[in-house]
ChimeraX commands (.cxc) that place a marker at each C-alpha (Angstrom):
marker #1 position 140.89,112.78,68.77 radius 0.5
marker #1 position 141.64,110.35,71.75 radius 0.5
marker #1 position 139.20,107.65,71.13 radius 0.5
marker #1 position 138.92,106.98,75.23 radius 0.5
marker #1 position 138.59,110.94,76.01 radius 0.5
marker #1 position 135.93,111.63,78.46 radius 0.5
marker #1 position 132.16,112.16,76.94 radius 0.5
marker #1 position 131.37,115.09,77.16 radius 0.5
marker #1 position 127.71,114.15,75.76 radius 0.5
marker #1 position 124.69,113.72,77.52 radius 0.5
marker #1 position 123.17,110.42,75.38 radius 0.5
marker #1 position 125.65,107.98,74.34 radius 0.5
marker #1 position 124.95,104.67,72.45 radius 0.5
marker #1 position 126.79,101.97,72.00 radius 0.5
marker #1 position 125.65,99.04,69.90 radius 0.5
marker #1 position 127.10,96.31,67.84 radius 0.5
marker #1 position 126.63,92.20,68.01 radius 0.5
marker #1 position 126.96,89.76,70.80 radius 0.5
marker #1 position 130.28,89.05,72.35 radius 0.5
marker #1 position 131.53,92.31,70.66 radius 0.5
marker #1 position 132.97,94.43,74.21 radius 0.5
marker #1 position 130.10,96.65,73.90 radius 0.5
marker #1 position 129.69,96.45,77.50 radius 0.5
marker #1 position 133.07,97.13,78.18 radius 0.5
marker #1 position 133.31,99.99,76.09 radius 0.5
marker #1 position 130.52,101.45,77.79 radius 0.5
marker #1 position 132.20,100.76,81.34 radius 0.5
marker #1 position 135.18,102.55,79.99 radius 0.5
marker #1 position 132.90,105.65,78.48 radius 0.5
marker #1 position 131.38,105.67,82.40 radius 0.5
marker #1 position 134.84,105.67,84.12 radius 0.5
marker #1 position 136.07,108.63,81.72 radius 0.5
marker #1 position 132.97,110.55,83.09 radius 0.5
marker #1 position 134.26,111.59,86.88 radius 0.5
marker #1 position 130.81,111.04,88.09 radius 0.5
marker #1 position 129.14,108.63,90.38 radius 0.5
marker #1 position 127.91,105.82,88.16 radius 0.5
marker #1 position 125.01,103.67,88.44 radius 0.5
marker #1 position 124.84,100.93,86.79 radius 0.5
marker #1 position 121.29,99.77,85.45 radius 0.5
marker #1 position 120.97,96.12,85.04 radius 0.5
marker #1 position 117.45,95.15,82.43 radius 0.5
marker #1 position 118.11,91.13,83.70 radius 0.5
marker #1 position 116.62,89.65,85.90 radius 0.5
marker #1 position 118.58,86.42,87.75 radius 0.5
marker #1 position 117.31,83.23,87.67 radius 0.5
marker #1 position 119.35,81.69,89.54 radius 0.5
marker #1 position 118.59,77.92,88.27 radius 0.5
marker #1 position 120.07,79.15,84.74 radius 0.5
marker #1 position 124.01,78.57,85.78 radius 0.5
marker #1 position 125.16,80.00,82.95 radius 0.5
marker #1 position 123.12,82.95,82.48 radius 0.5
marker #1 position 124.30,83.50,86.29 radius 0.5
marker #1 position 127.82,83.37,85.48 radius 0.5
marker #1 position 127.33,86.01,82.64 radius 0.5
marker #1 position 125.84,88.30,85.14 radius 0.5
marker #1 position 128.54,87.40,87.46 radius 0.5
marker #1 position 131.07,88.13,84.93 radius 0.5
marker #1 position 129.77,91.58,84.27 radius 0.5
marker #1 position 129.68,92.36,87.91 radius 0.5
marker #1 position 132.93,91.25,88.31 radius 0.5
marker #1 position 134.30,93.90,86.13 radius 0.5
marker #1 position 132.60,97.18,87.42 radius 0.5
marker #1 position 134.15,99.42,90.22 radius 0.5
marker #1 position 133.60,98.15,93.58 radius 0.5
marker #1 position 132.03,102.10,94.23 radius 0.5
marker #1 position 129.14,101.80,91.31 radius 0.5
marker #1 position 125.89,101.56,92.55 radius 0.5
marker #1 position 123.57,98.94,90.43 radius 0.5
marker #1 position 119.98,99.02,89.93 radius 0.5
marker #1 position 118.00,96.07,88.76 radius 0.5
marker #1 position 115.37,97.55,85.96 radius 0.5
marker #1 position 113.76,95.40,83.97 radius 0.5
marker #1 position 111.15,97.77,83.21 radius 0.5
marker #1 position 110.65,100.69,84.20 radius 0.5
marker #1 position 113.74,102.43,82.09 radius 0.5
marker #1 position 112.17,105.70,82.15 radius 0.5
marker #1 position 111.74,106.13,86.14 radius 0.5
marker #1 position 114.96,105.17,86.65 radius 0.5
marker #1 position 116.13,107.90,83.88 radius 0.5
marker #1 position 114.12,110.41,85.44 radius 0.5
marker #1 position 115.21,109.97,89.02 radius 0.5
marker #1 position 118.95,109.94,88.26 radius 0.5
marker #1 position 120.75,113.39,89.51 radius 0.5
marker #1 position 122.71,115.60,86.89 radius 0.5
marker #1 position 125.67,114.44,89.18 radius 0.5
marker #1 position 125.99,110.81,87.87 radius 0.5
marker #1 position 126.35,108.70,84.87 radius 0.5
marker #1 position 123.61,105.88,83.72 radius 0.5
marker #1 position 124.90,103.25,82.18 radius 0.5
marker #1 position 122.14,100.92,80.86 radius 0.5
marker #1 position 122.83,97.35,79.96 radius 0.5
marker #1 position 121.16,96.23,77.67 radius 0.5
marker #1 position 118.21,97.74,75.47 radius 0.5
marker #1 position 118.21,93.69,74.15 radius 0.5
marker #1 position 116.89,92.44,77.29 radius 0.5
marker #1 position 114.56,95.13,78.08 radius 0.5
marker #1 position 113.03,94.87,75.14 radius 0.5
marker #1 position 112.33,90.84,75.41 radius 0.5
marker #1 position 111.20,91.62,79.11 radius 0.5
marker #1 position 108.40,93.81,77.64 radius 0.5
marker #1 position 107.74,91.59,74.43 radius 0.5
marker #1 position 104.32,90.26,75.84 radius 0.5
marker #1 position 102.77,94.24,75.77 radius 0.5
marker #1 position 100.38,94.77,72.87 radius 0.5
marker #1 position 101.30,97.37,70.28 radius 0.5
marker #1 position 99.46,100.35,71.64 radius 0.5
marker #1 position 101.34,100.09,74.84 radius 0.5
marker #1 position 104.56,99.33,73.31 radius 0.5
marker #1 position 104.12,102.68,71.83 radius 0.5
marker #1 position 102.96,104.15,74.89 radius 0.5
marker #1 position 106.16,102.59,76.20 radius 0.5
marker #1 position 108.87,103.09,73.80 radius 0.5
marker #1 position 107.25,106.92,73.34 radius 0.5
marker #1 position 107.85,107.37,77.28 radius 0.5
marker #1 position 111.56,106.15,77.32 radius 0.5
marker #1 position 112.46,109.01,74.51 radius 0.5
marker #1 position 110.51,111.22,76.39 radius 0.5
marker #1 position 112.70,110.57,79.57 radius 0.5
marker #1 position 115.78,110.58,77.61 radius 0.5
marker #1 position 115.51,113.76,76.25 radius 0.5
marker #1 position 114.64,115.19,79.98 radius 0.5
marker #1 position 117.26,113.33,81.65 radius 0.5
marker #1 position 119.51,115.16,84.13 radius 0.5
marker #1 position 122.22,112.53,84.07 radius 0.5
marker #1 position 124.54,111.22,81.64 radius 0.5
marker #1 position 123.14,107.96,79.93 radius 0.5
marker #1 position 125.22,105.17,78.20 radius 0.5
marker #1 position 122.92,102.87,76.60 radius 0.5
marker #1 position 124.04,99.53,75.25 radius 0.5
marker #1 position 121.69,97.66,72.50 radius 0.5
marker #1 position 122.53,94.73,70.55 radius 0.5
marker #1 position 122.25,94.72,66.50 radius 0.5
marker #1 position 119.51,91.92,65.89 radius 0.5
marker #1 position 119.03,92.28,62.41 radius 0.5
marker #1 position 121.84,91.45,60.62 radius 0.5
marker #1 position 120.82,87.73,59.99 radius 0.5
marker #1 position 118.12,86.40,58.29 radius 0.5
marker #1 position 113.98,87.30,59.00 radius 0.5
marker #1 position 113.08,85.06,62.02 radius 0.5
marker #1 position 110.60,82.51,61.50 radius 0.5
marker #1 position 108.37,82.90,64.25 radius 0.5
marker #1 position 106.42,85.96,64.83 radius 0.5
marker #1 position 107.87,86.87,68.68 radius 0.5
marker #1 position 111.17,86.76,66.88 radius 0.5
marker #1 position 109.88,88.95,64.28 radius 0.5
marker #1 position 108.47,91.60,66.76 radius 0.5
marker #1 position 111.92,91.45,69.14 radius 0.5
marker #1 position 114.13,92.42,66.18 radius 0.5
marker #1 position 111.57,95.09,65.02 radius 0.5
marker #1 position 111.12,96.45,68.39 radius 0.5
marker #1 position 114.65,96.84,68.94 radius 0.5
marker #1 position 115.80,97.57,65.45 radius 0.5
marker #1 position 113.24,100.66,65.50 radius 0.5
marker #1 position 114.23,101.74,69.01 radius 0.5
marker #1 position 117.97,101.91,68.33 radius 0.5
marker #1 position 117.25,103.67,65.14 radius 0.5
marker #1 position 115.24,106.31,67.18 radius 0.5
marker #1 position 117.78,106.94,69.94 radius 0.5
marker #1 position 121.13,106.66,67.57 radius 0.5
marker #1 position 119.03,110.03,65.93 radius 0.5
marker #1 position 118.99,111.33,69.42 radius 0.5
marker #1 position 122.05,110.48,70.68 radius 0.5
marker #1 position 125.41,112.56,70.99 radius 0.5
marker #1 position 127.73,110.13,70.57 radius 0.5
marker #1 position 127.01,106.32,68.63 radius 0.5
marker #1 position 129.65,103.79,68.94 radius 0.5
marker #1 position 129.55,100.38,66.78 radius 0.5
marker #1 position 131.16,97.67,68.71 radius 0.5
marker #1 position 132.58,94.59,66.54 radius 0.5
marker #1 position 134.94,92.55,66.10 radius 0.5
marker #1 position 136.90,93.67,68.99 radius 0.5
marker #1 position 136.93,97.26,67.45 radius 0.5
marker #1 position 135.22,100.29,68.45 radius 0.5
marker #1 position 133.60,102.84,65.71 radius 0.5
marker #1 position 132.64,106.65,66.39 radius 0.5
marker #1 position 129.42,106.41,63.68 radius 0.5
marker #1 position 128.52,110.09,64.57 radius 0.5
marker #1 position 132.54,110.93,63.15 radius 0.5
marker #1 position 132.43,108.52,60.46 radius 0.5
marker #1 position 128.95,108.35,59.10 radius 0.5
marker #1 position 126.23,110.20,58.86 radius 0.5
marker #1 position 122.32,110.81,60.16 radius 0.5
marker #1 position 119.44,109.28,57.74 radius 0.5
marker #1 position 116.88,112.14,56.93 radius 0.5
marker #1 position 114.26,111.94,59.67 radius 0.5
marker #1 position 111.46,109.54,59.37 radius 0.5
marker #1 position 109.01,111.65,61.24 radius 0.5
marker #1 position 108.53,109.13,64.10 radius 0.5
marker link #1:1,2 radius 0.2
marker link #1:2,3 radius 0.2
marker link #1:3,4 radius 0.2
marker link #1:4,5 radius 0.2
marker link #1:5,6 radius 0.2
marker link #1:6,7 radius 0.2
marker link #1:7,8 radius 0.2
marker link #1:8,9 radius 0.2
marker link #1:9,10 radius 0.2
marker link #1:10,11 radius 0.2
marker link #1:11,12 radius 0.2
marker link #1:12,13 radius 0.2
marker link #1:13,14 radius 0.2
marker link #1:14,15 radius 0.2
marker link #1:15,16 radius 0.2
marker link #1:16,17 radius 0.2
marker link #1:17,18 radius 0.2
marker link #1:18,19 radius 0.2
marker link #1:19,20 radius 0.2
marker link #1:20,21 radius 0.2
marker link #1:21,22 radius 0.2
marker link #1:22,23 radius 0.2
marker link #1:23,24 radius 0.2
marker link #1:24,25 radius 0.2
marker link #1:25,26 radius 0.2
marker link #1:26,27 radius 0.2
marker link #1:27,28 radius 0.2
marker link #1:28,29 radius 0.2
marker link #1:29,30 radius 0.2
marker link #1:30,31 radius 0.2
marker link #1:31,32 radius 0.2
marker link #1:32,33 radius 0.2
marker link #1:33,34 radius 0.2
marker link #1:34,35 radius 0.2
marker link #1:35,36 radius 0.2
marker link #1:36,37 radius 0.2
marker link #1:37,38 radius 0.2
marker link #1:38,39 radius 0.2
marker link #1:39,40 radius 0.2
marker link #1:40,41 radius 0.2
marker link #1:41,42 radius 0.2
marker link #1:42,43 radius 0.2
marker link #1:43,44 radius 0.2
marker link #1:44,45 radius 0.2
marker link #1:45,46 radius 0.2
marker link #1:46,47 radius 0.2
marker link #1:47,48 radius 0.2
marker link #1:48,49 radius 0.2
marker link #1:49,50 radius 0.2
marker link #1:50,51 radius 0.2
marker link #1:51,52 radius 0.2
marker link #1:52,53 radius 0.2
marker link #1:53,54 radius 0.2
marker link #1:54,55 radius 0.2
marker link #1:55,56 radius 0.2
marker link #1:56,57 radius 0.2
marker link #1:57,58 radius 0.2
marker link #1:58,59 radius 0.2
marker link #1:59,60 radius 0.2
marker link #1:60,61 radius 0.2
marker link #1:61,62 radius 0.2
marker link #1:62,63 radius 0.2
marker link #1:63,64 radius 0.2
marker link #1:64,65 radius 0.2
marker link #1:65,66 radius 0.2
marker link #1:66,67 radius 0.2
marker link #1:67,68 radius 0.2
marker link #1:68,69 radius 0.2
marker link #1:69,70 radius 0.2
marker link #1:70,71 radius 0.2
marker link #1:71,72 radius 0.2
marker link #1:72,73 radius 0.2
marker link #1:73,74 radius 0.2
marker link #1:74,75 radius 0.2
marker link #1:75,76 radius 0.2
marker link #1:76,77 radius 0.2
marker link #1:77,78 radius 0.2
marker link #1:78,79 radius 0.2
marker link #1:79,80 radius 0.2
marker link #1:80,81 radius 0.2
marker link #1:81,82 radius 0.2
marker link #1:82,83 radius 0.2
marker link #1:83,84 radius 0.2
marker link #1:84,85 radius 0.2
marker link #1:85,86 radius 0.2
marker link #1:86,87 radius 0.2
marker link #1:87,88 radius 0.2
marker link #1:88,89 radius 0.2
marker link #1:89,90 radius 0.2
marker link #1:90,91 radius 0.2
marker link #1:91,92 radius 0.2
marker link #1:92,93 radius 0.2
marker link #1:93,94 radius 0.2
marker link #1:94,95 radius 0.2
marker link #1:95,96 radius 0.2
marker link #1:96,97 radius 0.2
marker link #1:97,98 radius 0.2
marker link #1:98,99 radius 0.2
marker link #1:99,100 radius 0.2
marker link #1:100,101 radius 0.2
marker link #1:101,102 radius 0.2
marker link #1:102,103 radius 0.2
marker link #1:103,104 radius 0.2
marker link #1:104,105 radius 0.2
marker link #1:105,106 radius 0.2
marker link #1:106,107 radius 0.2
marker link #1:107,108 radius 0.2
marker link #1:108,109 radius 0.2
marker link #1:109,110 radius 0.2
marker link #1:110,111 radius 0.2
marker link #1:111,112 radius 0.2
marker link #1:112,113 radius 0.2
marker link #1:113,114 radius 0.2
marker link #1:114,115 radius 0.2
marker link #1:115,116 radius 0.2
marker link #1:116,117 radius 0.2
marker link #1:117,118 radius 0.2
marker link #1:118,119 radius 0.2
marker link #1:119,120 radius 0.2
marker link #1:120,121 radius 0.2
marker link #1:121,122 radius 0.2
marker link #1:122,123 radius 0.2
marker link #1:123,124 radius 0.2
marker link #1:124,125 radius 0.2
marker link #1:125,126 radius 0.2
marker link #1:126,127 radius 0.2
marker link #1:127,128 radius 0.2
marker link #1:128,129 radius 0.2
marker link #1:129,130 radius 0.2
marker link #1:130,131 radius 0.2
marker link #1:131,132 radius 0.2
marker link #1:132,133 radius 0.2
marker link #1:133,134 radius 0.2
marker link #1:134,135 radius 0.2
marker link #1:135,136 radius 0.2
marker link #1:136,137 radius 0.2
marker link #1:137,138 radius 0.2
marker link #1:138,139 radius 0.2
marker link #1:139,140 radius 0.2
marker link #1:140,141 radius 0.2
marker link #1:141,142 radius 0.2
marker link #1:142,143 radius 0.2
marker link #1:143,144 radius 0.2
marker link #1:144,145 radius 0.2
marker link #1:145,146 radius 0.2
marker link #1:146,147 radius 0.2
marker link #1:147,148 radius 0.2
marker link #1:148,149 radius 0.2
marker link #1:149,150 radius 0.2
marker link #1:150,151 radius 0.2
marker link #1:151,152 radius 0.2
marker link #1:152,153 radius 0.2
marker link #1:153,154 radius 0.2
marker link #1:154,155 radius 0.2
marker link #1:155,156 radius 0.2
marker link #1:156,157 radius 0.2
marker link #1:157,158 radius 0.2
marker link #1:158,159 radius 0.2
marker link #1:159,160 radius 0.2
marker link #1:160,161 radius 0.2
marker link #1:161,162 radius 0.2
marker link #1:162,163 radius 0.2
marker link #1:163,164 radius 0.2
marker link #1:164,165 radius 0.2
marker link #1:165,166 radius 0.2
marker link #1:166,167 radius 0.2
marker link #1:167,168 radius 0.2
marker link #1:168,169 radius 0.2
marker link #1:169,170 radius 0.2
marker link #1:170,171 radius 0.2
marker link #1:171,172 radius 0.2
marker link #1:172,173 radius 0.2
marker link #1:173,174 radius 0.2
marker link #1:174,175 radius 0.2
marker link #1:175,176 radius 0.2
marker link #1:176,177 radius 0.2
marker link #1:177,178 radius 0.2
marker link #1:178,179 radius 0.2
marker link #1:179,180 radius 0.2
marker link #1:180,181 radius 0.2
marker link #1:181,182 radius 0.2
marker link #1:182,183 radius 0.2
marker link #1:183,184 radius 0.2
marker link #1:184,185 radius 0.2
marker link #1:185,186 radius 0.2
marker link #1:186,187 radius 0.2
marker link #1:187,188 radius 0.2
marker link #1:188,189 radius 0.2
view
């Protein structure tokens, strides 16, 4: 199998540890697509944080001049459900939408989380998602921390059972885990 062919799958995630090219693996998943791509950016600028500007900048600086991008750091699952069949979501990243939404309460993280799966499995476009791997280090010591790497850990769990495709980005090397591996049993979430 070419490892760059097109996707041919609705839900794609790609996920793996800072720094990894998980970004850039999905840019190269939305090329391969032939559709219009809009690019769905979960940061928000602040534009007295230089260096969180310049990693913005840097992203931006790679995508196709003919991309559209849309600045979401919430509502996900409006943005999923608006997109036409005819394009290609490509969602960067799960990480920071997740922190951006770290003040709700449980109940409407639920509410939340449960409406974003919801719109995913309705979606008319394509969707790339990219999530980071938070839990690969030790338990953080202070309870926001905690809740972050839960939040996301459980949410990338859920969608890599609902995706197509899951790619593990790391150490400059990109792994097909739906080729290689295979699904836990459901947990009935």
């Amino acid at each position: 199998m070419n490892p760059i062919a097109a996707p041919k799958n609705r839900l794609i995630l790609i996920t793996g540890p800072a720094r990894s090219g998980k970004s850039e693996w999905a840019e190269t998943l939305a090329k391969q697509t032939g559709k219009s791509v809009t690019y769905v950016a979960t940061a928000t600028v602040d534009p007295t944080d230089r260096e969180w500007v310049e990693r913005i900048e840097q992203h931006r600086r790679r995508r196709p001049v003919d991309w559209t991008t849309v600045q979401q750091p919430i509502d996900l699952a409006g943005t999923i459900l608006a997109s036409p069949a005819s394009s290609c979501l490509l969602v960067d990243s799960l990480g920071t939408w997740v922190a951006n939404l770290l003040e709700q309460d449980e109940v409407t993280w639920e509410k939340t989380l449960r409406r974003l799966i919801d719109s995913l499995a309705v979606a008319k476009s394509d969707t790339i998602l990219v999530a980071e791997e938070t839990g690969w280090g030790v338990v953080p010591a202070y309870a926001a921390g905690r809740t972050f790497r839960d939040r996301l850990g459980t949410l990338v769990r859920l969608l890599g059972a609902n995706s197509d495709a899951v790619y593990l980005v790391t150490g400059g090397y990109v792994l097909n885990l739906t080729e290689i591996g295979f699904p836990l049993p459901s947990n009935d979430r």
